[in-house]
Biopython code that builds the backbone (N, CA, C, O; Angstrom):
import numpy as np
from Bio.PDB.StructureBuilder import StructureBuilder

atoms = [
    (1, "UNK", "N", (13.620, -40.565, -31.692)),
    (1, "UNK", "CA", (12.616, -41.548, -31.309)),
    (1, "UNK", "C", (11.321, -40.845, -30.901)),
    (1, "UNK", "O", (11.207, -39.752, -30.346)),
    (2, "UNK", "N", (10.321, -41.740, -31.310)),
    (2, "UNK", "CA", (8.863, -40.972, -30.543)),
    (2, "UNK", "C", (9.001, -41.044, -28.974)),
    (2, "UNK", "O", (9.405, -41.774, -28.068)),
    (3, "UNK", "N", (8.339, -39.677, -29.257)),
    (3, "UNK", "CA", (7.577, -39.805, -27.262)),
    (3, "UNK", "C", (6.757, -41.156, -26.819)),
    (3, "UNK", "O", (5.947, -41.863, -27.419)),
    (4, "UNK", "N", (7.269, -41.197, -25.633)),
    (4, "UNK", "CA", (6.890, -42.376, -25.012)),
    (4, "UNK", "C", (5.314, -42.406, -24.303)),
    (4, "UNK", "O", (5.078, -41.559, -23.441)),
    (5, "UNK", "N", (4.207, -43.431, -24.696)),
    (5, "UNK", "CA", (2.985, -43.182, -24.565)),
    (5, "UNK", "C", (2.842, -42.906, -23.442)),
    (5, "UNK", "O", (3.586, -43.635, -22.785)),
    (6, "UNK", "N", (2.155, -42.080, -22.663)),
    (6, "UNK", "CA", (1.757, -42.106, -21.022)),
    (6, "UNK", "C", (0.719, -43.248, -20.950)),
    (6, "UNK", "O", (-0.213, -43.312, -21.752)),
    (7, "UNK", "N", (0.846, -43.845, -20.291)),
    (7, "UNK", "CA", (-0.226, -45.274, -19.795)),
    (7, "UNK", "C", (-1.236, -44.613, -19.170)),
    (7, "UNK", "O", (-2.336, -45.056, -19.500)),
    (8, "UNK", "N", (-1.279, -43.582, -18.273)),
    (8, "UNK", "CA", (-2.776, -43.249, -17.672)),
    (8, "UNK", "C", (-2.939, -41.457, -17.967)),
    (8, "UNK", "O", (-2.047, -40.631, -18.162)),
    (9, "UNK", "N", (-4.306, -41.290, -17.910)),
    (9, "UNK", "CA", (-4.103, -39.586, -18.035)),
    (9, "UNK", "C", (-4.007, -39.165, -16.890)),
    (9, "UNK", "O", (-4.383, -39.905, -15.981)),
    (10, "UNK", "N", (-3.500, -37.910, -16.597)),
    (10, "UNK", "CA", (-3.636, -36.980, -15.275)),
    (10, "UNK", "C", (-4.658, -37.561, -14.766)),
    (10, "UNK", "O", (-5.407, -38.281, -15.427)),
    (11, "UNK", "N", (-4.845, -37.236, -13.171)),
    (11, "UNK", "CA", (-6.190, -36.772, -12.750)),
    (11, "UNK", "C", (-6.719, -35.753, -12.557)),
    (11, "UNK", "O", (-6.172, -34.709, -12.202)),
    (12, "UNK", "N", (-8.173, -35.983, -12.827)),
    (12, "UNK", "CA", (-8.642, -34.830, -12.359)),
    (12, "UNK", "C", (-8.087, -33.475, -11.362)),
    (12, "UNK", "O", (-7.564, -33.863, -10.317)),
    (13, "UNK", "N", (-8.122, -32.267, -11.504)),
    (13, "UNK", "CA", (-7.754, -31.316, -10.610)),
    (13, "UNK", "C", (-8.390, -31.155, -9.428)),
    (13, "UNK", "O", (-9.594, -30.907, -9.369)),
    (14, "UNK", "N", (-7.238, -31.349, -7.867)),
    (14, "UNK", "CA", (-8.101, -31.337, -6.535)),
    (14, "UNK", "C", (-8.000, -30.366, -6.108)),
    (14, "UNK", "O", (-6.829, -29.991, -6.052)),
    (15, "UNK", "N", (-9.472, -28.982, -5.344)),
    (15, "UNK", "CA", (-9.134, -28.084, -4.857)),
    (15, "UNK", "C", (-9.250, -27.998, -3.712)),
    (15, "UNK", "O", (-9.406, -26.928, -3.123)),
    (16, "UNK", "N", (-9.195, -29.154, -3.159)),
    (16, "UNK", "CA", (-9.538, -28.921, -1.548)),
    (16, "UNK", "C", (-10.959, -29.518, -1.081)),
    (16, "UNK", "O", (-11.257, -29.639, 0.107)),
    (17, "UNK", "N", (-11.817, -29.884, -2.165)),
    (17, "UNK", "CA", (-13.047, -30.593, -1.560)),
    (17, "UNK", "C", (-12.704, -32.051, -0.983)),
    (17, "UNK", "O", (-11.908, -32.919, -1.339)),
    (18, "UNK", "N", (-13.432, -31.975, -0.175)),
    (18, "UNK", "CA", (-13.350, -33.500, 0.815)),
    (18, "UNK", "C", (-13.740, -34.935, 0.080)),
    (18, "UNK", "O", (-13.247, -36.059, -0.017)),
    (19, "UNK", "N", (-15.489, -33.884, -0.604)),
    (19, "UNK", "CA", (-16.136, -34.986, -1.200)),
    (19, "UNK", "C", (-15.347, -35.652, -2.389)),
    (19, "UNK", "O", (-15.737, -36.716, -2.870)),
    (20, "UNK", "N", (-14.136, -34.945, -2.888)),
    (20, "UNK", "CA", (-13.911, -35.200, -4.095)),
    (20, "UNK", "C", (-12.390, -36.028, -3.985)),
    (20, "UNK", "O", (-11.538, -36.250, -4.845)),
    (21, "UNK", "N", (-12.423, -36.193, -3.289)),
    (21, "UNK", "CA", (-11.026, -36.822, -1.884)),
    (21, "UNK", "C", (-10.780, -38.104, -2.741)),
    (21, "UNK", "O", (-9.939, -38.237, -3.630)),
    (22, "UNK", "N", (-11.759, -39.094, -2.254)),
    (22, "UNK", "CA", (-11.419, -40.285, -2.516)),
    (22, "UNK", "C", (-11.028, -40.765, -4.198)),
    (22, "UNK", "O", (-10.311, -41.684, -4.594)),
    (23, "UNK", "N", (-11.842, -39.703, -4.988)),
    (23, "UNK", "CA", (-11.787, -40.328, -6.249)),
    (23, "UNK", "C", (-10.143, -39.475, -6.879)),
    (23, "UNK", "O", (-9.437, -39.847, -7.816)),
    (24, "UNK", "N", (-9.972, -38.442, -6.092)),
    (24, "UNK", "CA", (-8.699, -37.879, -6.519)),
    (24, "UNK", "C", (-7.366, -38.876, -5.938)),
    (24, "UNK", "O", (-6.451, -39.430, -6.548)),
    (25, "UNK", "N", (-7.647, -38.831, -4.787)),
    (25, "UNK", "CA", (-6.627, -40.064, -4.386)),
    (25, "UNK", "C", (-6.349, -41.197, -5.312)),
    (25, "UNK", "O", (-5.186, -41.424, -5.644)),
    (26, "UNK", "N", (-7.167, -41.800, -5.677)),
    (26, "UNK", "CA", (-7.138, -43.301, -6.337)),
    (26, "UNK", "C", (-6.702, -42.903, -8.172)),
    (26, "UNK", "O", (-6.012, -43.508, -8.992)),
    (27, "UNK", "N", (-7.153, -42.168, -8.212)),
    (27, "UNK", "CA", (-6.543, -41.326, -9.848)),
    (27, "UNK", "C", (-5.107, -41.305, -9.676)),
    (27, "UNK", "O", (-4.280, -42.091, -10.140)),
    (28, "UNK", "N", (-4.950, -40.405, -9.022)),
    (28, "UNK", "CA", (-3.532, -40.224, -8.557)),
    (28, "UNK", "C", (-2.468, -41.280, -8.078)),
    (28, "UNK", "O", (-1.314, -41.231, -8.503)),
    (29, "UNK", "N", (-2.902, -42.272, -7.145)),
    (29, "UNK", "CA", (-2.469, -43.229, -7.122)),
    (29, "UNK", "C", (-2.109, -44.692, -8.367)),
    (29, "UNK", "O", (-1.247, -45.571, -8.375)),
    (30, "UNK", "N", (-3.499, -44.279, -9.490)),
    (30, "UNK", "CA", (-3.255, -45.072, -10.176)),
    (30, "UNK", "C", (-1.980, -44.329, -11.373)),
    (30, "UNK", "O", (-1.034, -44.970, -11.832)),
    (31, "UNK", "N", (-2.182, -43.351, -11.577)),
    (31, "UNK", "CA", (-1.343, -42.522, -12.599)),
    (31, "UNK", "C", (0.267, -42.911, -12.035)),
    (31, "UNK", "O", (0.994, -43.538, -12.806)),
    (32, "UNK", "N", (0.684, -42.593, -10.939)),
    (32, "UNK", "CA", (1.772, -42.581, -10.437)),
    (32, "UNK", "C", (2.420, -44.637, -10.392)),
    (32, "UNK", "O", (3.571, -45.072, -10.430)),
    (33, "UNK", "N", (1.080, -45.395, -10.302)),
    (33, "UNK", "CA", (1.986, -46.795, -10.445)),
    (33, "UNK", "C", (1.814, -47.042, -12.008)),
    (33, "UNK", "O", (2.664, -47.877, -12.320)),
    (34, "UNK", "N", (1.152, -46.707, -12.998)),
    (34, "UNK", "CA", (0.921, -47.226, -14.478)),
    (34, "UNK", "C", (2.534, -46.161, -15.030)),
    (34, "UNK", "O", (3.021, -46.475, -16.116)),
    (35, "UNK", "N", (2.941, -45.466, -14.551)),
    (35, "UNK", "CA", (3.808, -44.297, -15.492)),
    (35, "UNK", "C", (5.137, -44.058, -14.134)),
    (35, "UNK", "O", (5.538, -43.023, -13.601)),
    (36, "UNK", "N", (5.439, -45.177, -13.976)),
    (36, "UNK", "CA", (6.866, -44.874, -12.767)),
    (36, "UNK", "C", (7.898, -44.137, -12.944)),
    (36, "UNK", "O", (8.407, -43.346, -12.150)),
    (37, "UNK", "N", (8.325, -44.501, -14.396)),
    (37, "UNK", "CA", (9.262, -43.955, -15.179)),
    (37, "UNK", "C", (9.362, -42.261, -14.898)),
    (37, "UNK", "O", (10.358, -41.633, -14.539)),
    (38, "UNK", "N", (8.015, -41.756, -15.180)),
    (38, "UNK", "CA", (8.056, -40.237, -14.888)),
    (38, "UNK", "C", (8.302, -39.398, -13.520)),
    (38, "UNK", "O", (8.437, -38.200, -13.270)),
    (39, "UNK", "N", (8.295, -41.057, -12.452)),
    (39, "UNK", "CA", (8.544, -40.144, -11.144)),
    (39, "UNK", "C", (9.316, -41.019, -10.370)),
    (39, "UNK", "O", (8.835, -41.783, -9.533)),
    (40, "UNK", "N", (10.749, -40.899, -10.693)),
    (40, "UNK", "CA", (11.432, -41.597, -9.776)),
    (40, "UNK", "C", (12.210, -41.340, -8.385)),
    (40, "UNK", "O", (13.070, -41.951, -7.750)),
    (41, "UNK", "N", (11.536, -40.215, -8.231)),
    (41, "UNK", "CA", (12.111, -39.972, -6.580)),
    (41, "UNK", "C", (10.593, -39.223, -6.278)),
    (41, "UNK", "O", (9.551, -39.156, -6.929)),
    (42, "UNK", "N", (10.946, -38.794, -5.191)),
    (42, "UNK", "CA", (9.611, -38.387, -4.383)),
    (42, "UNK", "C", (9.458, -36.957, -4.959)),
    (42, "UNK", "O", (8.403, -36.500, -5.400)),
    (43, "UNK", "N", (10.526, -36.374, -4.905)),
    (43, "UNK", "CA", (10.640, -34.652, -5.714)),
    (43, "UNK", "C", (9.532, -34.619, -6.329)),
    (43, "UNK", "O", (8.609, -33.871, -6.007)),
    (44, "UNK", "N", (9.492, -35.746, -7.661)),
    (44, "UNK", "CA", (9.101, -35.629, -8.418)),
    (44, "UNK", "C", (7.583, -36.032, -8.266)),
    (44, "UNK", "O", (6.826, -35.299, -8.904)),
    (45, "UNK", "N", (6.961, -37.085, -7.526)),
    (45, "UNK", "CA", (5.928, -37.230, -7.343)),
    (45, "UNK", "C", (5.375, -35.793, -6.342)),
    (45, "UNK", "O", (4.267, -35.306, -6.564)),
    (46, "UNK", "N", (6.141, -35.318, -5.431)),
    (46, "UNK", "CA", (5.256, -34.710, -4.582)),
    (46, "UNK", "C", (4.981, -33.002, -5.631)),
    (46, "UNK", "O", (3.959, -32.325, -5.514)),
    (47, "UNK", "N", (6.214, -32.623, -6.620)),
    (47, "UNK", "CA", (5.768, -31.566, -7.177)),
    (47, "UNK", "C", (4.801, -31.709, -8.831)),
    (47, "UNK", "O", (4.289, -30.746, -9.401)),
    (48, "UNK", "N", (4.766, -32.999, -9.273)),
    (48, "UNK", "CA", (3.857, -33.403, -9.661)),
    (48, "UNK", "C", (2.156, -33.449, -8.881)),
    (48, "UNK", "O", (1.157, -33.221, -9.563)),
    (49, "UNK", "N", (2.135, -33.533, -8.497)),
    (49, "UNK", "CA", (1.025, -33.883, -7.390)),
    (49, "UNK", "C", (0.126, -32.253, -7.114)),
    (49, "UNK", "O", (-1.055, -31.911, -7.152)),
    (50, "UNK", "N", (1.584, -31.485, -6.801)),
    (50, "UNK", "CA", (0.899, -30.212, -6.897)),
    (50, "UNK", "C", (0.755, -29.585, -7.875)),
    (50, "UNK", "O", (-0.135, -28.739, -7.788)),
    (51, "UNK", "N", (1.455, -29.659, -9.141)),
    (51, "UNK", "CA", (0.315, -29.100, -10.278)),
    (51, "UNK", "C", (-0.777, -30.024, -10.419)),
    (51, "UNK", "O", (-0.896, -30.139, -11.639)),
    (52, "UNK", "N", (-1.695, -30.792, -9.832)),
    (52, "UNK", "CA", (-2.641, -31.774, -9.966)),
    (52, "UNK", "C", (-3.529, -30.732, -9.156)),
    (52, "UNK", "O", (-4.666, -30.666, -9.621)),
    (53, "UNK", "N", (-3.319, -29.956, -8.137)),
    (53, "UNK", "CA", (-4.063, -29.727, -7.312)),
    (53, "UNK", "C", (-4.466, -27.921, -7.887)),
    (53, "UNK", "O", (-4.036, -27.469, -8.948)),
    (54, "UNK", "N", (-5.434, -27.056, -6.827)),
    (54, "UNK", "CA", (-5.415, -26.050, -6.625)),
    (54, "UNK", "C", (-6.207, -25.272, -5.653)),
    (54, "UNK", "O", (-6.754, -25.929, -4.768)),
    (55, "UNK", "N", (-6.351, -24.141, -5.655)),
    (55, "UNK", "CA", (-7.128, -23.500, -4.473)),
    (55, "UNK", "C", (-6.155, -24.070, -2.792)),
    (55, "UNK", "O", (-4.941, -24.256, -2.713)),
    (56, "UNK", "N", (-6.979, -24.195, -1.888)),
    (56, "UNK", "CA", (-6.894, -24.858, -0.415)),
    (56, "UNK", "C", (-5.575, -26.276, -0.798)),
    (56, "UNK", "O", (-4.478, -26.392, -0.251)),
    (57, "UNK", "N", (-6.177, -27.194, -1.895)),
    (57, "UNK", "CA", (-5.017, -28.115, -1.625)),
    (57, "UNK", "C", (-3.663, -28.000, -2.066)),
    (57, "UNK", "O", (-2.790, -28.768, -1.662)),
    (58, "UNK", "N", (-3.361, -26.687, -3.216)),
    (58, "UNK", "CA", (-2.305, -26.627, -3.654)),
    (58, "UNK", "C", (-1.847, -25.829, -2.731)),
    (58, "UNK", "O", (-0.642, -25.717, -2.956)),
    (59, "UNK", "N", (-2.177, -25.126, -1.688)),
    (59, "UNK", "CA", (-1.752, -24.561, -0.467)),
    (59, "UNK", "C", (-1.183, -25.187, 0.556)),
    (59, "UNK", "O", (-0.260, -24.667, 1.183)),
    (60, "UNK", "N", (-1.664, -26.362, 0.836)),
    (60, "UNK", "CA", (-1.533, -27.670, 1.757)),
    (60, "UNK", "C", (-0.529, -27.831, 1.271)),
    (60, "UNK", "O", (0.447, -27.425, 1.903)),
    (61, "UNK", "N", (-0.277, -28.575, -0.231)),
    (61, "UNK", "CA", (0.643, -29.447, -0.724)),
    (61, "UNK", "C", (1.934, -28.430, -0.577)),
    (61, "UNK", "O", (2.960, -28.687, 0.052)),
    (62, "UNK", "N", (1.628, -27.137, -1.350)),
    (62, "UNK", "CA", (3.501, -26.360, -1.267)),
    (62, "UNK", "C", (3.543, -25.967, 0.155)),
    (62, "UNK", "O", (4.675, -25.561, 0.419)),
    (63, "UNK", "N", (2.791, -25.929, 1.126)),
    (63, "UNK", "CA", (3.863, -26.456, 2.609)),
    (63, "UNK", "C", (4.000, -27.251, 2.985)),
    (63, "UNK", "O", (4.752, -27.035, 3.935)),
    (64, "UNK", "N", (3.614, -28.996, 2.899)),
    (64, "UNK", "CA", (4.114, -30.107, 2.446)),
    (64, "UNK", "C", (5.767, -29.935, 2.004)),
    (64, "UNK", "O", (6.791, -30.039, 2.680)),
    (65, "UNK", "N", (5.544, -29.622, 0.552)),
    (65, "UNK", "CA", (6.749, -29.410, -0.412)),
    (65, "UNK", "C", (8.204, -28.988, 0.671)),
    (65, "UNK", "O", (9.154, -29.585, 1.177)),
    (66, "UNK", "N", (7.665, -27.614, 0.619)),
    (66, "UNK", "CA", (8.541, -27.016, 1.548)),
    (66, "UNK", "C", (8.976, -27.378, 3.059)),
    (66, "UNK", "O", (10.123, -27.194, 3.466)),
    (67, "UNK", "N", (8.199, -27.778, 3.646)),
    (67, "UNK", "CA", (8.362, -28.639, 4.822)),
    (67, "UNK", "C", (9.670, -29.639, 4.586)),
    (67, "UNK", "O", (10.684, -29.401, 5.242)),
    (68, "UNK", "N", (9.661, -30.523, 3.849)),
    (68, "UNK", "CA", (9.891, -31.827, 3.031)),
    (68, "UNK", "C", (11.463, -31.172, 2.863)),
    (68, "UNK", "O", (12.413, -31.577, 3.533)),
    (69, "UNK", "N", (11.554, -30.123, 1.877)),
    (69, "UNK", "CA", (12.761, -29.529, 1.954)),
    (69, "UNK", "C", (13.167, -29.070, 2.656)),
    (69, "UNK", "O", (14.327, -29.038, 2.244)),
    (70, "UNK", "N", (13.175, -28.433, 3.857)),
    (70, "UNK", "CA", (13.797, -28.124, 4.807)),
    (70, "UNK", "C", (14.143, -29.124, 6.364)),
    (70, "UNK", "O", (14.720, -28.759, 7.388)),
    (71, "UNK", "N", (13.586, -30.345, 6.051)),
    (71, "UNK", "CA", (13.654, -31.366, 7.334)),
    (71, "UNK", "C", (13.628, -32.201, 6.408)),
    (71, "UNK", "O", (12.999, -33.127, 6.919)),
    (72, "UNK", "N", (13.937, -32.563, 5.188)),
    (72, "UNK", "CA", (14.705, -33.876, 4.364)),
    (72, "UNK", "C", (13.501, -34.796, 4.567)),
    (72, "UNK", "O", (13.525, -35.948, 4.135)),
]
sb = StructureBuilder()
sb.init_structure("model")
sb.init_model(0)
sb.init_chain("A")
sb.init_seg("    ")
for serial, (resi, resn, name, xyz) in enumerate(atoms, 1):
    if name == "N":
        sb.init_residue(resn, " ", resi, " ")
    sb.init_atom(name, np.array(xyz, "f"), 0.0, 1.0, " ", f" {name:<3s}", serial, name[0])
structure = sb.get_structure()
């Protein structure tokens, strides 16, 4: 069978700017409700999320991650 269409593209990549906050949020938020299928537990959204990011926020996010795994 064909691959299944993705309904929204990625978002943009966040590195930690503030200014760039709000419009990464709402990308992200929209990607994750148009395409559920691809993230059905949190695992998957929160290590999704961090290949979205880099610099300062992909730093944030994998001690997030790790946090998350070690206190459930």
């Amino acid at each position: 069978s064909a691959p299944r269409k993705k309904k929204f593209p990625d978002p943009d990549s966040f590195d930690g700017d503030q200014k760039n906050y709000p419009v990464f949020k709402q990308q992200l938020k929209a990607k994750l409700e148009a395409d559920p299928e691809d993230f059905p537990n949190a695992r998957r959204v929160y290590d999704y999320t961090l290949m979205q990011t880099s610099g300062p926020a992909a730093r944030i996010m994998l001690s997030f991650i790790k946090y998350t795994n070690t206190h459930g």
